[in-house]
N, C-alpha and C positions, 0 to 999 in steps of 0.2 A: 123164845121171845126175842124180837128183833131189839133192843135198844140202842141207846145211845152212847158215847166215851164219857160226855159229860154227866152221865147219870149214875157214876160209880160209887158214889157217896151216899149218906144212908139214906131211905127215903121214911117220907110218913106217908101214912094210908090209909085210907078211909072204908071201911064197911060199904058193902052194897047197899044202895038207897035209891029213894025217888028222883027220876031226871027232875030238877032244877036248879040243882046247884052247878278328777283326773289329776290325778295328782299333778303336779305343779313338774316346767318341761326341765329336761335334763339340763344343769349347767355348762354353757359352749362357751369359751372364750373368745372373743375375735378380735382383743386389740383397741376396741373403739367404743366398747359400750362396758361398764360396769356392773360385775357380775350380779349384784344386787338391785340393782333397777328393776328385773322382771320380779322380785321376790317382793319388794314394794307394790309394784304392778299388781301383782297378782293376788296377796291383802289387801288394795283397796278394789279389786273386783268381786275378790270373796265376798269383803261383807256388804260392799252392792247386792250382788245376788242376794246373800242371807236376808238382808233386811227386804228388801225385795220382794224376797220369798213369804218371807213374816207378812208385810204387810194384803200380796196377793192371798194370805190364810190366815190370814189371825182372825180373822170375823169364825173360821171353821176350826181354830184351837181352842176359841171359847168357850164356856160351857152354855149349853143351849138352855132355852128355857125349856120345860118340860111341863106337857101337858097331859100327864096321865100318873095315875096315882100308882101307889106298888103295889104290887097282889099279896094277901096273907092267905088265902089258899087259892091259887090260879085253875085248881081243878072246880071249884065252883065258881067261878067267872069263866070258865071256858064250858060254856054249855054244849058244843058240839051238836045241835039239833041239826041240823042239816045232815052231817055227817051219819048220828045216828041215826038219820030216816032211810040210810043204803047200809048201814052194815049192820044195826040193830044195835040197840043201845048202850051206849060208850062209857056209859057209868056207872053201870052191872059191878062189872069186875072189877072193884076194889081200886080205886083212882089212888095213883101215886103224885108226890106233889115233894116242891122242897124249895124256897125259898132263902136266902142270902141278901145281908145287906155290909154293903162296903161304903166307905167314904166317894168312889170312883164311881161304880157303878151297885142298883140295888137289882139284881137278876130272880127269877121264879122262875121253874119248869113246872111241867104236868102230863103224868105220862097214862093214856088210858086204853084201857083194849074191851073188845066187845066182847071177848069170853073169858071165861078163866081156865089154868092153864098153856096150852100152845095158844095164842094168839091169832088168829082169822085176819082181824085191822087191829094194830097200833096206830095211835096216834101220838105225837110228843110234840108238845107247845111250848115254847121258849117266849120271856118279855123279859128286855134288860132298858133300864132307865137309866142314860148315861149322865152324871152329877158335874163333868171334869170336861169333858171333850166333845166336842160333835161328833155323833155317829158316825154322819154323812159322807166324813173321810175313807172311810174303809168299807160303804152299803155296797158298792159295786162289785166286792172280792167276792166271786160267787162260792157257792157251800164247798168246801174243796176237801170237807169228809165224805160227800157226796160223791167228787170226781175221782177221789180216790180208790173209791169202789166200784165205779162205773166209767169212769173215763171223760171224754170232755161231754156235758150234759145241753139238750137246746133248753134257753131260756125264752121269755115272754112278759114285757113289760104289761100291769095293768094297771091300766087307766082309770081314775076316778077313785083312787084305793090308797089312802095317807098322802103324803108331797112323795113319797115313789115307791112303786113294790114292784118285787119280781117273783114270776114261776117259773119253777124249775120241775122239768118231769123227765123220770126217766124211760129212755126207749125200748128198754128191754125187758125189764122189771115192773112190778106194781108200786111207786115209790113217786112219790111227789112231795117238791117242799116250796111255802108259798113265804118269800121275807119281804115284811110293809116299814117302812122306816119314815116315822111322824113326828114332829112334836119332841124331841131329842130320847125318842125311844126307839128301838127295835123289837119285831113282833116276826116269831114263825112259826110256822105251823109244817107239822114234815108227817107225813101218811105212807104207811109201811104195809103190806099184805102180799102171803104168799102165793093169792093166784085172785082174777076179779072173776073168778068165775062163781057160780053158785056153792054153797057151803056153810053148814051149820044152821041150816034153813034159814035161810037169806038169798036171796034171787041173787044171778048175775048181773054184775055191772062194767063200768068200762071207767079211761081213765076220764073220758069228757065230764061225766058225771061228778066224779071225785073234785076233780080242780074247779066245778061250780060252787062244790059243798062246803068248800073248802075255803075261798074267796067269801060265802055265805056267813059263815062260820066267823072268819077272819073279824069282817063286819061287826059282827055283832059281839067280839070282846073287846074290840076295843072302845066299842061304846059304853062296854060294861068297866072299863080303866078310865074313862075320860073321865077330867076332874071337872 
């Protein structure tokens, strides 16, 4: 079973059931200037900058308003019908799910696969509702457990899909991860399978398919989170 690092903690699980649920310059003496001058100098540049800096982000250190509610079990809000109409149905096999809540941030994962035992498709859906800080500051770091196992990955801005999302898919592999950042949350969805070819009676597919299901999919929980 493909998983995740972050899914090593215990999970709960659900029964098969019906689809709905620079530092500062060296000191030079030359005679004519006071070695302390640049050290003045260069505290009141700092906190130029700093404040500077503060003010070009402080609107993005705030904490966002947030439009979307917390998941108490993200395996039934993440319906995956899309997904389950190519790999066969994603909520067979026993939906894993696990939920946390922080003063910081309130996180839910949900890990599902279309068969039990070896796994055919994983799917793993992440939603973190950030309380403290805007996302927004760090949406652009792309998945870099992702690159880590695969190397530098092509991305895909998509349009019309929260205030910004990206897909990522890999070239080599069966593996796609699709992050939408809305409303002071983050939402992904990451799709794992050992080959798109036909198996476990389920016809062959490709990745084009995958990443429409996927965006599909995407769609439709976060409407099922919208407050």
């Amino acid at each position: 079973m493909i998983t995740d690092p972050e899914l090593d903690a215990e999970w709960t699980t659900e029964p098969a059931r019906e689809p709905a649920e620079q530092l500062a310059p060296r000191e030079r003496s030359t005679g004519r200037a006071r070695p302390w001058l640049w050290a003045v100098g260069g505290v009141v540049v700092a906190s130029a900058l700093w404040a500077g800096g503060l003010y070009a982000f402080g609107d993005r250190l705030a904490a966002p308003p947030i439009s979307y509610r917390a998941a108490k079990n993200l395996c039934e809000d993440f319906r995956a019908q899309a997904l389950s109409g190519i790999t066969g149905e994603l909520h067979k096999a026993r939906p894993r799910y696990q939920e946390n809540s922080h003063p910081a941030v309130d996180a839910a994962v949900c890990e599902l696969n279309n068969v039990e035992g070896t796994p055919d498709f994983t799917v793993i859906t992440h939603v973190s509702l950030h309380k403290k800080t805007d996302p927004s500051v760090e949406f652009d770091v792309p998945p870099l457990k992702a690159i880590a196992v695969n190397g530098d990955l092509p991305t895909q801005a998509v349009p019309g899909l929260g205030e910004r999302a990206v897909l990522t898919v890999a070239p080599n592999r069966p593996a796609v991860w699709l992050e939408v950042l809305d409303g002071g949350a983050v939402f992904t969805v990451e799709v794992f399978a050992p080959s798109y070819e036909a198996r476990n009676e389920r016809p062959a597919t490709d990745s084009t398919a995958i990443q429409s299901a996927v965006i599909e999919d995407m769609r439709d929980l976060m409407a099922a989170l919208k407050k």
